[in-house]
N, CA and C atoms as an extended XYZ file, in Angstrom:
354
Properties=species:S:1:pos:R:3:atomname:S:1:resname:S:1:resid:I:1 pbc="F F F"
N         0.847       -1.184        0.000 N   UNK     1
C         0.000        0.000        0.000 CA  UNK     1
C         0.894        1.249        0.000 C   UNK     1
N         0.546        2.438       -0.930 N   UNK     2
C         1.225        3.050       -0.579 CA  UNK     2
C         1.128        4.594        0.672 C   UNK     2
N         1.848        5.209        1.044 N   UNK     3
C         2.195        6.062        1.836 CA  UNK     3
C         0.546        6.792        2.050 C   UNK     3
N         0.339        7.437        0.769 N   UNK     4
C        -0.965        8.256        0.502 CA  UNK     4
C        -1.950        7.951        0.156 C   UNK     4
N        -2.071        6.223        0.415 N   UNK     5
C        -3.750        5.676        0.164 CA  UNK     5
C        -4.431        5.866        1.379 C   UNK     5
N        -5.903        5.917        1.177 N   UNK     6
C        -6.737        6.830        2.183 CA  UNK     6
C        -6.448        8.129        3.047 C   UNK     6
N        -5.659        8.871        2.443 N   UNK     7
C        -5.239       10.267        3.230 CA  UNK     7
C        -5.963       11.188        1.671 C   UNK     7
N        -6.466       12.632        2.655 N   UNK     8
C        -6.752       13.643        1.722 CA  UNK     8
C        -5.955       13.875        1.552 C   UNK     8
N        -5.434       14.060       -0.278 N   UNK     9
C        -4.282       14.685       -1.023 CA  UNK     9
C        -4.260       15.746       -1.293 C   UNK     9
N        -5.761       16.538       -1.290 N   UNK    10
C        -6.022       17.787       -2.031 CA  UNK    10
C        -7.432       18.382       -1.654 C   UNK    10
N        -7.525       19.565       -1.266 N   UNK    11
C        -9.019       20.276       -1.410 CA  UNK    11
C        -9.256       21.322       -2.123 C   UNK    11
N       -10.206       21.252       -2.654 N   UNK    12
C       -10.677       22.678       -3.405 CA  UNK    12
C       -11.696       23.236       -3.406 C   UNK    12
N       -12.050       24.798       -3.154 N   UNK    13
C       -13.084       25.689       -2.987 CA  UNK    13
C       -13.263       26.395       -4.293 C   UNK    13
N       -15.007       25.835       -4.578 N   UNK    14
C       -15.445       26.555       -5.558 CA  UNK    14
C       -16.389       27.451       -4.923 C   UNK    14
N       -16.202       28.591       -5.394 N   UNK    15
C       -17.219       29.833       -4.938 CA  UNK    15
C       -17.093       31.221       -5.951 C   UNK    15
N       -18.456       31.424       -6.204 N   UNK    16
C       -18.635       32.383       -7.032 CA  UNK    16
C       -17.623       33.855       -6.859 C   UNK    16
N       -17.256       33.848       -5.574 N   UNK    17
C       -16.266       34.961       -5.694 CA  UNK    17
C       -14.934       34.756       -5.010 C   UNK    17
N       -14.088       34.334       -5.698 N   UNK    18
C       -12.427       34.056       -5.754 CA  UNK    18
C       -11.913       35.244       -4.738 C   UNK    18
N       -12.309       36.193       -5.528 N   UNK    19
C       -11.152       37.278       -4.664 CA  UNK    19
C       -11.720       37.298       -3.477 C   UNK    19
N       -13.162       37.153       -3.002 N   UNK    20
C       -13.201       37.383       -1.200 CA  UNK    20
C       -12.856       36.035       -0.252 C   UNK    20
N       -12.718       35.265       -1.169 N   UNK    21
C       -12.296       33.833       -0.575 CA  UNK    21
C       -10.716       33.883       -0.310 C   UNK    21
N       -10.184       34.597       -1.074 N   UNK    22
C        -8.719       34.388       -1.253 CA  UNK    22
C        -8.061       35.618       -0.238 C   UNK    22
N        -8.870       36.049       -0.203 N   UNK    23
C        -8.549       37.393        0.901 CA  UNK    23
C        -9.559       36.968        2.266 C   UNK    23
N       -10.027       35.979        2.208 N   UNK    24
C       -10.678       35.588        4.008 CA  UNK    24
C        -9.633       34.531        4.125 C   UNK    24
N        -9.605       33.563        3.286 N   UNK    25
C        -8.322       32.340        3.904 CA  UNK    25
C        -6.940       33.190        4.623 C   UNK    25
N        -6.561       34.324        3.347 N   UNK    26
C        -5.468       34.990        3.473 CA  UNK    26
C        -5.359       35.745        4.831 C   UNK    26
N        -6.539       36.167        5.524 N   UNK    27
C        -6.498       36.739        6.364 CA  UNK    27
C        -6.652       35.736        7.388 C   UNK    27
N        -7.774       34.896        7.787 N   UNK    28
C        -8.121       34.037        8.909 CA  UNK    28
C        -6.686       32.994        8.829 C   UNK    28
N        -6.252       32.460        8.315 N   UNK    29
C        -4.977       31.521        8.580 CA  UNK    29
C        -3.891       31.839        7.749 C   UNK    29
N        -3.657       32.448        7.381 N   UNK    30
C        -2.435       32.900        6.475 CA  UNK    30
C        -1.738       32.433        5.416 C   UNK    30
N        -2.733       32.215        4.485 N   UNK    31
C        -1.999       31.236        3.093 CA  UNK    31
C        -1.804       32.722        2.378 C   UNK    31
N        -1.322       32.127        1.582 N   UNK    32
C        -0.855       33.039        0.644 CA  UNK    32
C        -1.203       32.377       -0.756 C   UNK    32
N        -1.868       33.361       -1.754 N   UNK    33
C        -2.086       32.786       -3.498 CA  UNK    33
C        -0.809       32.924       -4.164 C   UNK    33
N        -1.027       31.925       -5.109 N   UNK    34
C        -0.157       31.907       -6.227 CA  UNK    34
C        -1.880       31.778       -7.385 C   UNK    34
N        -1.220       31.551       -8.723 N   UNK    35
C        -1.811       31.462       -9.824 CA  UNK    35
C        -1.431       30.734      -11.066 C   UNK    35
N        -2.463       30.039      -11.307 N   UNK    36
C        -2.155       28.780      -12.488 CA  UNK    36
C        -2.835       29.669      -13.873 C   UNK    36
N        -2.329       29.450      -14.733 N   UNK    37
C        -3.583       29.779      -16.228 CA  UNK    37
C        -3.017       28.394      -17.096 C   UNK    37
N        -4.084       28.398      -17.507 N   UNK    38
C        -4.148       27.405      -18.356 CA  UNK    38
C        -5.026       27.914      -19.550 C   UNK    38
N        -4.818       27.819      -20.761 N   UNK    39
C        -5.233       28.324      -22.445 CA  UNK    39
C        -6.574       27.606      -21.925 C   UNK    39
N        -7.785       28.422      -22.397 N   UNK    40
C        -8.990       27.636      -22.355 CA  UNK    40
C        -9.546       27.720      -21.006 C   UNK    40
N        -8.957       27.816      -19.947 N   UNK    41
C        -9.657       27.872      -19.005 CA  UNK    41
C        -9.383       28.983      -17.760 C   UNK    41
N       -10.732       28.720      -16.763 N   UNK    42
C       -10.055       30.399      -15.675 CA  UNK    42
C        -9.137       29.879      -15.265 C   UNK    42
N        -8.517       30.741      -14.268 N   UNK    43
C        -7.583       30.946      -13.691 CA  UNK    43
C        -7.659       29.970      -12.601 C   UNK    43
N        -7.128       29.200      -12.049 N   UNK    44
C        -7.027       28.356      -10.778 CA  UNK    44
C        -5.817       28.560       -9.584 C   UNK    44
N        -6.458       29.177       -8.673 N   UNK    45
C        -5.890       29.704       -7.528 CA  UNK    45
C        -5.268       28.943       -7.137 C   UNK    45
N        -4.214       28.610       -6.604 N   UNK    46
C        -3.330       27.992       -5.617 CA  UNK    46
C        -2.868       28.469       -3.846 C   UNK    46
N        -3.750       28.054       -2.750 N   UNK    47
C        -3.588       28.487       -1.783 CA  UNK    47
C        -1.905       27.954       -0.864 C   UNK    47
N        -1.007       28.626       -0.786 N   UNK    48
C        -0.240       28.196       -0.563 CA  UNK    48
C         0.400       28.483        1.574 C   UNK    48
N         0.980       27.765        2.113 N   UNK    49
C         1.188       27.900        3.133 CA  UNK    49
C         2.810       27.657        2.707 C   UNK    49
N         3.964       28.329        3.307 N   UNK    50
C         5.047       28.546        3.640 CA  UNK    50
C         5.687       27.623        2.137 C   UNK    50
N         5.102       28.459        1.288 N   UNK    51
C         5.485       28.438       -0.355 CA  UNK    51
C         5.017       26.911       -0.855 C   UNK    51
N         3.950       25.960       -0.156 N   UNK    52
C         4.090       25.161       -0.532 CA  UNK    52
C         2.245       25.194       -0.840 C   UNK    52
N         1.728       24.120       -2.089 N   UNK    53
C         0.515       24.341       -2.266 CA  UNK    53
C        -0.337       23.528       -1.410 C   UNK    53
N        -1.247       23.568       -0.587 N   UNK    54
C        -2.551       23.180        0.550 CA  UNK    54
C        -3.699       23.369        0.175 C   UNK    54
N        -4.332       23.569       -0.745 N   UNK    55
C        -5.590       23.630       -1.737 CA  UNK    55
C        -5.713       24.526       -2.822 C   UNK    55
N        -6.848       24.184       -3.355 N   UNK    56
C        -7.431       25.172       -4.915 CA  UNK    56
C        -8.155       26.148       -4.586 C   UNK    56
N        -8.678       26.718       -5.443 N   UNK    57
C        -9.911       27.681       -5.618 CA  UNK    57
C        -9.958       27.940       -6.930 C   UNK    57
N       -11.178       27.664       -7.128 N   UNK    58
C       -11.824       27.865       -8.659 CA  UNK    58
C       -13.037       28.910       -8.500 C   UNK    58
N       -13.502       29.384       -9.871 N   UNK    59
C       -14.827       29.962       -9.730 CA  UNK    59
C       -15.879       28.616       -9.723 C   UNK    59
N       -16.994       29.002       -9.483 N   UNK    60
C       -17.736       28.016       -9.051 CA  UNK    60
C       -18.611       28.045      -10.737 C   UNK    60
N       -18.434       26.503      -11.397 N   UNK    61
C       -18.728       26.691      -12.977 CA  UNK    61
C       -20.153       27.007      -13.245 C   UNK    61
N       -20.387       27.976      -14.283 N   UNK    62
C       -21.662       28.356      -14.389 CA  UNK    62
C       -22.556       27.176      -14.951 C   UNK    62
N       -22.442       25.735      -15.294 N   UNK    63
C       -22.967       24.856      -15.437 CA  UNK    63
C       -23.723       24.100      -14.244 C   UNK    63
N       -23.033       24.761      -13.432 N   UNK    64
C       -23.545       24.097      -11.880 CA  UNK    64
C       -24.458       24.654      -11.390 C   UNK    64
N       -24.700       26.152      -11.492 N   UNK    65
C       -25.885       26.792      -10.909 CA  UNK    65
C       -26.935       26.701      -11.482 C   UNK    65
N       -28.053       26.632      -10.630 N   UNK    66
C       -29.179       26.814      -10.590 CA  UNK    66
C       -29.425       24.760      -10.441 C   UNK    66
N       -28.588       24.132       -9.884 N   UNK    67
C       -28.653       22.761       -9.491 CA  UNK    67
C       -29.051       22.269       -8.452 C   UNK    67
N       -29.264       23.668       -7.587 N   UNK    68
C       -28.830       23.058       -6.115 CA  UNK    68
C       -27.261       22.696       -5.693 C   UNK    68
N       -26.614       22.979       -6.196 N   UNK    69
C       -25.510       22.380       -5.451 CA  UNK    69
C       -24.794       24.207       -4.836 C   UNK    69
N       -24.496       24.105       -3.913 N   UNK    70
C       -23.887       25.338       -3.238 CA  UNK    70
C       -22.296       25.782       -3.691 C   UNK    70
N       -21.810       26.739       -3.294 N   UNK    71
C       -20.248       26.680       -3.370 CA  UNK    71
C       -19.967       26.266       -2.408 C   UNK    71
N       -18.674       25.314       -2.559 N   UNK    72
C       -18.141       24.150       -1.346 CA  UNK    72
C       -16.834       23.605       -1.626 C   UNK    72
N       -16.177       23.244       -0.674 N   UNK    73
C       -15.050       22.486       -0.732 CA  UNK    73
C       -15.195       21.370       -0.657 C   UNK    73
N       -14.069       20.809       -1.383 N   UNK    74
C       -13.795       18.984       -2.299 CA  UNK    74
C       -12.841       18.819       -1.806 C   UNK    74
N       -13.123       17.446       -1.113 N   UNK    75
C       -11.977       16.802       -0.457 CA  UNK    75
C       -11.505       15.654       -1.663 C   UNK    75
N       -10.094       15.420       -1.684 N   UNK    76
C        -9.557       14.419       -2.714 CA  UNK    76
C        -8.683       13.062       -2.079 C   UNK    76
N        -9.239       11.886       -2.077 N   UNK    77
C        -8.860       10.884       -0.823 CA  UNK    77
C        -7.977       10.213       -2.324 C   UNK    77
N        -6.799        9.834       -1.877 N   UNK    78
C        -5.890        8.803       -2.482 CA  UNK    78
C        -6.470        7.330       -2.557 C   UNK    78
N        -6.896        6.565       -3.517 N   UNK    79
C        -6.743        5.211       -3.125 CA  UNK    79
C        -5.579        3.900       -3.900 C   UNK    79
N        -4.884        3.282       -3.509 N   UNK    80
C        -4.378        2.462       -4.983 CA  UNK    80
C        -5.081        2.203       -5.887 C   UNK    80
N        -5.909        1.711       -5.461 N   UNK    81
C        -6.936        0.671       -6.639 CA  UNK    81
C        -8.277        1.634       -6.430 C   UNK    81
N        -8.750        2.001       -7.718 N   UNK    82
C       -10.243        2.887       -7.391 CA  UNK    82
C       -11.380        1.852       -6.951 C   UNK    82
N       -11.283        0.892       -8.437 N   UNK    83
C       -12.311       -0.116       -8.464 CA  UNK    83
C       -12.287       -0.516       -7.270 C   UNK    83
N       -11.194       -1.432       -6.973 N   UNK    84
C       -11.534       -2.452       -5.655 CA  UNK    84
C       -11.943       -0.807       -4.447 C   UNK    84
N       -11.749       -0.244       -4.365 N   UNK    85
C       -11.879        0.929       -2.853 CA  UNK    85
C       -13.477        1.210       -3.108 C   UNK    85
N       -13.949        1.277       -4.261 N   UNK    86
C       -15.331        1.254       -5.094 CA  UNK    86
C       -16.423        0.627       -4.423 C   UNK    86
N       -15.715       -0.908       -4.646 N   UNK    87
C       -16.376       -2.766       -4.072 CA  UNK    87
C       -16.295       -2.401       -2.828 C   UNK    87
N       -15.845       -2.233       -1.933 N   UNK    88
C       -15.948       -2.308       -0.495 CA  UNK    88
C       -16.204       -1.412        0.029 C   UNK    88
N       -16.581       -0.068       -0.532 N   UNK    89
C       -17.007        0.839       -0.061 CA  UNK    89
C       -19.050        0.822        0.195 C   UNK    89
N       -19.075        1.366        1.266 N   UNK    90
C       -20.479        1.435        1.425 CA  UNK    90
C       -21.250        1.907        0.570 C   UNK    90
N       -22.715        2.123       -0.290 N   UNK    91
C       -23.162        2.663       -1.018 CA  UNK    91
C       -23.698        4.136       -0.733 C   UNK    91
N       -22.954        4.486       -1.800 N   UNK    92
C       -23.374        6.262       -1.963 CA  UNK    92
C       -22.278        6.968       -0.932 C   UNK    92
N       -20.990        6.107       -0.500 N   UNK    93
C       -19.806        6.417        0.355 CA  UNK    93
C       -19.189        7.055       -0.748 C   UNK    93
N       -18.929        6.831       -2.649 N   UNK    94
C       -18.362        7.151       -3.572 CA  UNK    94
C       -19.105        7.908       -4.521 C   UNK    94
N       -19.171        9.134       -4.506 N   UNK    95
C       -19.940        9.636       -5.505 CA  UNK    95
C       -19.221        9.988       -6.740 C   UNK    95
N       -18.438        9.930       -6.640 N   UNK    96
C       -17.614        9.954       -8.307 CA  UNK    96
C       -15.800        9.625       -7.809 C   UNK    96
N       -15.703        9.225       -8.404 N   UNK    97
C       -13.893        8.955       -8.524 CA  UNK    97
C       -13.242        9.670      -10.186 C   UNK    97
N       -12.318        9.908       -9.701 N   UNK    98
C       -11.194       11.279      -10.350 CA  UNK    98
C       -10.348       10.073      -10.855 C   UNK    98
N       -10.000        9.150      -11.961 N   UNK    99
C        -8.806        8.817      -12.333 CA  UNK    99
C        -7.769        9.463      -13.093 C   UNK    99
N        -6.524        9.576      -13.069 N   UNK   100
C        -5.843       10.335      -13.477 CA  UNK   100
C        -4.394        9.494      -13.199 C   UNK   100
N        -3.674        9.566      -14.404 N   UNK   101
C        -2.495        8.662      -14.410 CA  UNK   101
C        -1.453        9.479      -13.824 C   UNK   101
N        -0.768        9.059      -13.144 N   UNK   102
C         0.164       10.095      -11.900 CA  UNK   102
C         1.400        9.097      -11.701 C   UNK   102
N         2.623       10.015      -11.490 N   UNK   103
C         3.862        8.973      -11.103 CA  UNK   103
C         3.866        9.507       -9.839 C   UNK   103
N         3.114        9.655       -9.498 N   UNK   104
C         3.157       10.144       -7.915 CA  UNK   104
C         4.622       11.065       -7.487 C   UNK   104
N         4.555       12.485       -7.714 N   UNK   105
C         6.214       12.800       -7.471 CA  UNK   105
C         5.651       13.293       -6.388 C   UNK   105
N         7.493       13.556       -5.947 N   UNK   106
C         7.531       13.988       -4.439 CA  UNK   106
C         7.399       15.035       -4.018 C   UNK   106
N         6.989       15.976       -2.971 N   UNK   107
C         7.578       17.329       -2.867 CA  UNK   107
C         7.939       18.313       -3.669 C   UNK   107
N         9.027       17.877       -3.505 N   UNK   108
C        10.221       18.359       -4.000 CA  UNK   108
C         9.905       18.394       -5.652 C   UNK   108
N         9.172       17.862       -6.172 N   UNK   109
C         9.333       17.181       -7.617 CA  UNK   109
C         9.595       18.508       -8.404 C   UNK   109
N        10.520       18.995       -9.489 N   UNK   110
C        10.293       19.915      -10.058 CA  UNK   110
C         9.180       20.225      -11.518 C   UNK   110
N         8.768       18.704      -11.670 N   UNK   111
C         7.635       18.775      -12.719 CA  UNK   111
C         6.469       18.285      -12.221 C   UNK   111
N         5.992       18.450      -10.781 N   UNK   112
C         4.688       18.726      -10.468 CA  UNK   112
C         4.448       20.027      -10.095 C   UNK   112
N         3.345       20.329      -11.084 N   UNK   113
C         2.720       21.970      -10.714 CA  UNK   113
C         2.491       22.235       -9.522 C   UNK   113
N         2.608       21.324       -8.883 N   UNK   114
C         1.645       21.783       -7.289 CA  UNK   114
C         2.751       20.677       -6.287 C   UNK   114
N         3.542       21.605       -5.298 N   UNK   115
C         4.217       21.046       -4.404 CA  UNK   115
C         3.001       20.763       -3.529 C   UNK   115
N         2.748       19.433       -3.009 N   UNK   116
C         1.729       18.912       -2.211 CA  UNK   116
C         2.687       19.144       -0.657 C   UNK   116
N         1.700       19.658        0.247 N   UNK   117
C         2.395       19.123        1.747 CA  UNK   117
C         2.003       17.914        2.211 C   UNK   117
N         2.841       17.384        3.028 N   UNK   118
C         3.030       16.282        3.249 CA  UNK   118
C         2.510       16.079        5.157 C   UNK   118
């Protein structure tokens, strides 16, 4: 198993307004932003604590409103195996799984966009 199965790897806050989110985190615990762009899409905030990245912030996508669903933070749980964590998971414990092919780098890695804390 490895190190980061069943631990949150990642959270992210979607909310219709970025800048008062990014200036209440900034103020109530002291992260500090950085900024991603990517061609094609907004801007994706990077909340960072002592230069290292500790969650997202996105705008909250205009496809989503008027769904019921609120602006909220997403927790991102590691598993090895999705399927099998899938099977033994209780029903409606998994509401969607994120696959994404990853060499899992470290820290340190200089070709992951996002230094994860550990």
């Amino acid at each position: 198993m490895s190190e980061t199965h069943g631990k949150f790897i990642w959270c992210e806050l979607m909310t219709p307004d970025t800048s008062a989110a990014a200036k209440f985190y900034s103020s109530v615990v002291g992260w500090t932003t950085s900024e991603m762009k990517m061609e094609g899409m907004p801007t994706y905030t990077i909340f960072e604590a002592n230069g290292i990245g500790v969650a997202g912030l996105m705008e909250f996508p205009a496809e989503l409103e008027g769904k019921g669903i609120p602006p909220n933070w997403t927790g991102y749980v590691d598993v090895d195996d999705v399927d099998q964590s899938a099977r033994i998971s209780p029903p409606m414990a998994v509401r969607s799984a994120v696959r994404r092919k990853t060499s899992r780098p470290s820290a340190a890695s200089p070709s992951s966009p996002i230094r994860m804390a550990r």
